[in-house]
C-alpha positions as CSV (number, residue, x, y, z in Angstrom):
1,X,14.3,3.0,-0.6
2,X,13.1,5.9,-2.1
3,X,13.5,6.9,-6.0
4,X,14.0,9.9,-7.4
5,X,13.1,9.7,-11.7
6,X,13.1,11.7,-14.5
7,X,10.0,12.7,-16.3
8,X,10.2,9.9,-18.2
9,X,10.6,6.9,-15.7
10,X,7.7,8.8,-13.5
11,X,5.4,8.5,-16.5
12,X,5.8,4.8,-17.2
13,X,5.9,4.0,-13.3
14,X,2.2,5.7,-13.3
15,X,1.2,3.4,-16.2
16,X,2.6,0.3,-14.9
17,X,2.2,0.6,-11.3
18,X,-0.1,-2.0,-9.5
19,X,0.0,0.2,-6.0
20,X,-0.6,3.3,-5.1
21,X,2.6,6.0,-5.7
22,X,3.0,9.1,-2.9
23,X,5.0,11.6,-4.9
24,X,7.2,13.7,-3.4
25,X,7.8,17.4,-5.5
26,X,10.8,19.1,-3.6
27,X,13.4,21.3,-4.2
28,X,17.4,21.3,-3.5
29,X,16.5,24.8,-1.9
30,X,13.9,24.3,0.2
31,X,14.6,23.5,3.7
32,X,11.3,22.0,4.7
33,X,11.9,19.3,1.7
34,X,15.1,18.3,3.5
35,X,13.9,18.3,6.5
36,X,11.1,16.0,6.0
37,X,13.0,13.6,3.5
38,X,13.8,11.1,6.3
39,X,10.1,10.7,7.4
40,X,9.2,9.9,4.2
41,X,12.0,7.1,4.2
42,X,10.7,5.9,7.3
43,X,7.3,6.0,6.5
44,X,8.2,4.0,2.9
45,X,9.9,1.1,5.0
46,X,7.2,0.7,7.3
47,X,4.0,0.4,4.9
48,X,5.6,-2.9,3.5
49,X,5.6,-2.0,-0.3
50,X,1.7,-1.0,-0.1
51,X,2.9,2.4,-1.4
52,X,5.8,3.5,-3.8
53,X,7.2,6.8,-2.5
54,X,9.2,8.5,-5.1
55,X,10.9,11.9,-5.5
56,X,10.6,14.2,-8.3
57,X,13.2,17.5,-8.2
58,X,10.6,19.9,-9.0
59,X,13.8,22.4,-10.5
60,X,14.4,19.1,-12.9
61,X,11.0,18.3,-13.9
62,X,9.8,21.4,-14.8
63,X,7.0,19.9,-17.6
64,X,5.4,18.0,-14.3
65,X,5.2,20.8,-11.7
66,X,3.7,22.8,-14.6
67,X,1.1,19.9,-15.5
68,X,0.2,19.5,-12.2
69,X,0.1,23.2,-11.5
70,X,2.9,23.1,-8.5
71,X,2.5,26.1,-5.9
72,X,3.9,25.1,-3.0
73,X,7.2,23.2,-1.9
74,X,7.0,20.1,-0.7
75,X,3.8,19.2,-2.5
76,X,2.5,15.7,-2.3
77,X,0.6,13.6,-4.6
78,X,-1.3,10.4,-3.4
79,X,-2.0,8.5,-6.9
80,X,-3.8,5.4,-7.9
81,X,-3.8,4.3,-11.4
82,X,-2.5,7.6,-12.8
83,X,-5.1,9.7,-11.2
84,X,-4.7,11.6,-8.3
85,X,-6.2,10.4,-5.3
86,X,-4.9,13.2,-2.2
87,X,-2.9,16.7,-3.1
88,X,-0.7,18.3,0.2
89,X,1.0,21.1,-0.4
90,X,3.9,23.5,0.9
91,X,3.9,21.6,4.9
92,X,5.4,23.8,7.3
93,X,7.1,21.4,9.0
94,X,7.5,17.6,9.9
95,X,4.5,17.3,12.3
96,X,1.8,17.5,9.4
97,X,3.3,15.7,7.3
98,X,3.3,13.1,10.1
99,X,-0.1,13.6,10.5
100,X,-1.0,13.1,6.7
101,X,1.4,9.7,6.4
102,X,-0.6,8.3,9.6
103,X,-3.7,8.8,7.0
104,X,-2.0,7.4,4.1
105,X,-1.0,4.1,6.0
106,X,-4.8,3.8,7.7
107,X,-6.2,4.2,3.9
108,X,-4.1,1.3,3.0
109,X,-4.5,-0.8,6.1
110,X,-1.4,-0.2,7.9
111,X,-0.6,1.5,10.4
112,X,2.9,3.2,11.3
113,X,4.8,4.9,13.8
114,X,5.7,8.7,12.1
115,X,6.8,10.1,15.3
116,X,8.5,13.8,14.1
């Protein structure tokens, strides 16, 4: 199931974190966040724990969407180690954001069904 942390918790999880995190910046407000929330809870079940998918309330954690300069709702972060490893930003829908899961799970050897 998908997390949503505080600043905090999101820094330690990027320090301690053997596997790769897809971070999730959204917004109560933005409608395409809600809308693709349940393909990102799809797609977390069906990679098998290969990647941590978390969401950070971009409104709450206003020190990261800041730090990592934010310009777009939903943006995603593909991270490894603390670094950033893939940037998506502001989606327009749930169809490219299918598309850019599909290339998550093939980068980590497993592939998913994130039929829209």
């Amino acid at each position: 199931m998908m997390s949503s942390l505080s600043e905090s918790d999101f820094r330690q999880l990027l320090l301690n974190s053997t596997r790769p995190i897809l971070v999730n910046f959204w917004a109560p407000w933005c409608g395409v966040c809600r809308q693709i929330h349940p393909l990102l809870q799809r797609f977390e079940s069906q990679v098998g724990g290969r990647v941590r998918v978390v969401d950070m309330n971009a409104d709450e954690s206003l020190q990261l969407a800041s730090e990592y300069r934010l310009s777009a709702l939903p943006t995603l972060l593909l991270m490894e180690k603390g670094e950033i490893v893939n940037r998506w930003e502001g989606f327009q829908g749930r169809e490219p954001l299918a598309v850019v899961l599909k290339e998550v799970a093939a980068q980590y050897g497993q592939i998913v069904a994130t039929a829209p």
